[in-house]
C-alpha positions in Angstrom: 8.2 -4.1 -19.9 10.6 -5.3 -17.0 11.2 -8.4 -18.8 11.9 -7.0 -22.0 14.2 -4.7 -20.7 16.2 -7.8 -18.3 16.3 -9.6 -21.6 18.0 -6.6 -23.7 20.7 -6.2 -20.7 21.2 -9.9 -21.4 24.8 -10.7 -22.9 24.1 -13.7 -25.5 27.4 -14.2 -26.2 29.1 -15.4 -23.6 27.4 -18.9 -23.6 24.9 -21.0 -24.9 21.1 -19.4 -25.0 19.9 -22.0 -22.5 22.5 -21.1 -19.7 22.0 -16.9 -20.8 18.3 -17.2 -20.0 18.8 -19.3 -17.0 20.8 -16.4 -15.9 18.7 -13.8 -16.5 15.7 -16.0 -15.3 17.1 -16.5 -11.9 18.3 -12.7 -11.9 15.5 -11.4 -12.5 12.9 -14.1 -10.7 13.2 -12.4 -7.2 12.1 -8.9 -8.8 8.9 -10.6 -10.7 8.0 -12.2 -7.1 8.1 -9.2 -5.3 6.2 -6.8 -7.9 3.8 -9.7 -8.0 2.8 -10.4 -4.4 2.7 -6.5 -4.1 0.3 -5.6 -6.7 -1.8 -8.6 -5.3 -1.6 -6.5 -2.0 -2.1 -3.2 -3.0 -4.9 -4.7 -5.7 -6.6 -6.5 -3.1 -6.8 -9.7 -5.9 -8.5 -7.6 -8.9 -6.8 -7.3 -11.8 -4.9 -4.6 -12.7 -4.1 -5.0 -16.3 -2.4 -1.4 -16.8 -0.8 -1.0 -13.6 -3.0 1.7 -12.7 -3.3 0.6 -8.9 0.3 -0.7 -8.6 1.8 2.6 -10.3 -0.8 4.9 -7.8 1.7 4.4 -5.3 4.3 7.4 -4.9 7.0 5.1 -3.8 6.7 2.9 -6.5 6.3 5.7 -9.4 10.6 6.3 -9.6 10.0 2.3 -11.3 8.9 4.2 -14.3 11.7 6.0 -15.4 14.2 3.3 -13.8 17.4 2.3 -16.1 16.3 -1.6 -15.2 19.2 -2.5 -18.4 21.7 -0.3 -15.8 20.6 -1.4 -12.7 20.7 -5.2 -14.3 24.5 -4.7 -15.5 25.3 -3.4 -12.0 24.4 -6.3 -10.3 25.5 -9.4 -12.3 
């Protein structure tokens, strides 16, 4: 869902596709590490294919209702 939502914040008109999804990979790349390693923390290695464990969390429950398309625009 993250990814889809990077990708619709993506401007494709200001340059070639390759160099637009280079951007956005390397945007978003450190946010995809971090969620990573730390639902392989909380998960303790089992798979967690609906986020059920990750989302269990109360500090990481504001990531469901976050404007990631906003927060994306912000930051560029």
């Amino acid at each position: 869902m993250m990814t889809a939502y990077a990708l619709a914040s993506s401007d494709f008109e200001s340059g070639p596709l390759e160099a637009v999804l280079g951007q956005w990979e390397k945007r978003i790349r450190p946010l995809i590490d971090f969620t990573q390693d730390y639902a392989a923390g909380i998960t303790a290695g089992r798979l967690d294919p609906k986020n059920e464990i990750f989302f269990s969390a109360p500090e990481l429950r504001s990531l469901l209702n976050t404007d990631v398309p906003g927060w994306f625009k912000k930051s560029a």
